[in-house]
N, C-alpha and C positions, 0 to 999 in steps of 0.2 A: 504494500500500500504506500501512500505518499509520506517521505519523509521529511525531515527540515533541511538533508541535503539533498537530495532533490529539487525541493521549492528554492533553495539560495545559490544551487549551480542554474537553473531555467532562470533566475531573476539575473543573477551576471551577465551570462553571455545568450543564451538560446532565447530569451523571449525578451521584448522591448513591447512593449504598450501599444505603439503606436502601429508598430511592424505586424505582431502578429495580431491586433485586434483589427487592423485594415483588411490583411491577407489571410490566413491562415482560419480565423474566425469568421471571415466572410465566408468564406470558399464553404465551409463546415456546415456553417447556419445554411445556406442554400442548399447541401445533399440533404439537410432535416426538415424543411418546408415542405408540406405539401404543395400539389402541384396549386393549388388556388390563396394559398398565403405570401404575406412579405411580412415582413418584422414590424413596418409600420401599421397595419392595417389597425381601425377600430374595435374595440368591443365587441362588437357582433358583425360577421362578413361570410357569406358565403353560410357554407354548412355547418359553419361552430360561432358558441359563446363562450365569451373567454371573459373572467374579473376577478381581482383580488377579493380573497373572504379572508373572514375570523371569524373564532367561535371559542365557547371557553373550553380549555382542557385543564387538565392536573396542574401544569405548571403556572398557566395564566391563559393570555389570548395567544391561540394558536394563530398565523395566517399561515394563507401559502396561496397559489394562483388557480385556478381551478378553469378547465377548459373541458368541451362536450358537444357531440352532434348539438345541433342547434333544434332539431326537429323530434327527437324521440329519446327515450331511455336507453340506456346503455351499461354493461357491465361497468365497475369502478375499477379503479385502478392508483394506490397509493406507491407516490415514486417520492423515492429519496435521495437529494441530492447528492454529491459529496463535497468534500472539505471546504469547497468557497461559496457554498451554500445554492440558494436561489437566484437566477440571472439568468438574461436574458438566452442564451446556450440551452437551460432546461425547461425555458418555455418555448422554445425553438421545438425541444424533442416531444413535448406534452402535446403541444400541437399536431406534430404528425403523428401521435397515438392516436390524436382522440380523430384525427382524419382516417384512423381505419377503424372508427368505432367503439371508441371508448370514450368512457367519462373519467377525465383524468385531474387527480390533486397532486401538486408538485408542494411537498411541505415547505417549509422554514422551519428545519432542527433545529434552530438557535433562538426561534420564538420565547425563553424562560428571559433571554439577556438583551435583544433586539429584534425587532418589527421590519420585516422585508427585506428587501435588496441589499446589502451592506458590500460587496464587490460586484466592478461594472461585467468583470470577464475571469479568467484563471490567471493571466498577466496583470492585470490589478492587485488581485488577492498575491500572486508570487511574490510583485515589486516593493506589496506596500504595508508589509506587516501583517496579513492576511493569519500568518502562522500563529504569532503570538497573541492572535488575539483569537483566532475558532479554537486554539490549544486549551483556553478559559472554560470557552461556552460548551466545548465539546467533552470537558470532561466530567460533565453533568448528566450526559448522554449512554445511562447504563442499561442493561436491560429492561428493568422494571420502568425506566421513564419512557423507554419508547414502546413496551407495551402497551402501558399508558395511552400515551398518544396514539398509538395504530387505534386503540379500542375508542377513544375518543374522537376521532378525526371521522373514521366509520361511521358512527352512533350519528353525528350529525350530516355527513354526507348523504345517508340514506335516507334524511327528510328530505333531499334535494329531490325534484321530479326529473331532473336529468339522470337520477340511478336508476337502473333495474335493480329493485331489488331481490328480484328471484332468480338470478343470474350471480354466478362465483364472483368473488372480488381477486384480484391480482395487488403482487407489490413487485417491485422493481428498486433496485438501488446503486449507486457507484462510491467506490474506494471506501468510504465509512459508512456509506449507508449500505454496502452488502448485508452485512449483518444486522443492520435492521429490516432485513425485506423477512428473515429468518423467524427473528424474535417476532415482528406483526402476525406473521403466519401463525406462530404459536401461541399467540391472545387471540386472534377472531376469527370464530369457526367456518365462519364463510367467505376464509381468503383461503384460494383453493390454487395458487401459482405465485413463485418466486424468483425473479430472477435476480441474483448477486451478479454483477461487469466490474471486475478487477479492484474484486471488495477486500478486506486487511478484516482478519480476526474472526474468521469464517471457525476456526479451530484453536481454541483456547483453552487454559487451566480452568476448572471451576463448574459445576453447576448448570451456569447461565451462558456457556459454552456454544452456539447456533448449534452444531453438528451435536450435540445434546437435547436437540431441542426442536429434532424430525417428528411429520406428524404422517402418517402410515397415508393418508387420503389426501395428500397435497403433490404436487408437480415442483422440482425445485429445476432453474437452470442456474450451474453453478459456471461462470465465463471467467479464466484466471488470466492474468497477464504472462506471460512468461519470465519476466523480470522477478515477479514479485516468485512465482515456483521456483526460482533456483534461490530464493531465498527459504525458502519453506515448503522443500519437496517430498514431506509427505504429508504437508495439509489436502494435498485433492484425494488422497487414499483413503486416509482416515476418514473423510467427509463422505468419501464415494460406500464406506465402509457400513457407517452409522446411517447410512438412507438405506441399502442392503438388510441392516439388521431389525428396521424397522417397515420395513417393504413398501418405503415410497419412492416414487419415480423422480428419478435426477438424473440431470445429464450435466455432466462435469467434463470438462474440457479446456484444458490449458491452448489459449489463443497466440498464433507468431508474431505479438505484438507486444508492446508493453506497455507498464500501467496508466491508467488514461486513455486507452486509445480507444474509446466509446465516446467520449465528450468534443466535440465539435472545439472549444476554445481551450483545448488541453495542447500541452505540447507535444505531445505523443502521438494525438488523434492519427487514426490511421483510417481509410476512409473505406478501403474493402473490408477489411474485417471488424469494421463496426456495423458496418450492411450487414457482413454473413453472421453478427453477433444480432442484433434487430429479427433479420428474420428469425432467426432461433427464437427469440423472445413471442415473436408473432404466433409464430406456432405453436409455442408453448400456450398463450392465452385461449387461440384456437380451441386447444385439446382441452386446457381446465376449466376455462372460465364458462 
């Protein structure tokens, strides 16, 4: 997963603000658009609505962006971002979910300490402190709080009439939020699909361990970086192991990329194998949801 050298070799030399949020983030945000969006479009366009919400959870007011067919109900779908939180990149991607049918909440993990958008991009959050300060907010962020939140965020989502709610719910998550797509699945009985993209701590000491924490009737895609597997080459065994021994369906697969390379304003980003990582995701919802 991302570390603090990682974030201060991309802030030195590989990523400049200007460079890669012109280039690199343009190019990314357009493979994640559907074909009828642009970044600037209003509120409501074409086939979806899109607006910030809050609602109260455990910690205080939850927000996060909430996008959805414009016309009918739809299965839900809880995505979690990772380390630089909410911005414009994961409502880039929230958009092309809900353009194939879903009704999609992009949280704000950091909603206990700040309200919305706190970096413009990943090169923001690299250059400008980004670390020491989600290192605060993030380390509040234990199992039982994002349980928490999965079960809270749910509870009011499904008073939305853009849910189905007789249709499975999905979670999705990257770098820190892999493990919470884990831990939401194991609070609410009608999230029936999880996909972790080159999530950190999938397999840990404890308890509250994700791969502790399989539920026999749920679909997991577990998507690994290859960077982060030769750091910890037998977290996809053991995770492949503990779905086995509880006989739920996972597909575990260390990707020829490395970590980040899902996120559109990541320096990693790799644009085929986040396609061939998406569709995987697609398919996965397909089959549970």
């Amino acid at each position: 997963m991302c570390d603090e050298q990682d974030l201060a070799r991309w802030a030195r030399g590989t990523v400049s603000r200007r460079a890669f949020g012109g280039g690199a983030l343009a190019a990314g945000v357009a493979a994640c658009a559907p074909v009828d969006a642009s970044v600037d479009r209003p509120a409501e366009a074409g086939r979806l609505t899109e607006r910030m919400v809050s609602f109260a959870a455990p910690g205080g007011t939850m927000d996060g962006f909430f996008v959805h067919p414009a016309d009918r109900a739809s299965p839900l779908v809880l995505f979690w971002p990772d380390i630089a939180g909410l911005r414009e990149a994961k409502r880039q991607m929230a958009r092309r979910l809900a353009g194939a049918g879903y009704a999609v909440f992009v949280a704000n993990p950091y909603y206990r300490d700040v309200a919305g958008e706190q970096f413009a991009d990943f090169a923001d959050f690299a250059g400008n402190g980004g670390w020491d300060k989600a290192r605060q907010w993030r380390a509040k962020l234990d199992a039982d709080a994002i349980q928490a939140d999965a079960r809270a965020a749910t509870a009011w989502l499904d008073t939305q009439q853009a849910v189905d709610t007789a249709r499975g719910i999905g979670t999705q998550g990257y770098c820190m939020g892999g493990p919470f797509t884990v831990w939401s699945t194991a609070a609410v009985s009608r999230m029936k699909a999880a996909g972790s993209f080159h999530g950190g701590g999938l397999v840990r000491e404890g308890a509250d361990s994700p791969h502790r924490m399989l539920r026999e009737d749920a679909h997991y895609l577990i998507a690994i970086a290859q960077n982060d597997d030769a750091k910890e080459p037998e977290a996809k065994t053991e995770f492949r192991a503990a779905a086995d021994a509880v006989g739920a369906a996972a597909e575990v697969e260390v990707y020829p990329a490395d970590h980040g390379w899902c996120v559109p304003d990541s320096p990693s980003y790799d644009e085929a194998e986040a396609e061939r990582a998406w569709a995987r995701l697609l398919a996965t919802y397909a089959a549970a949801l």
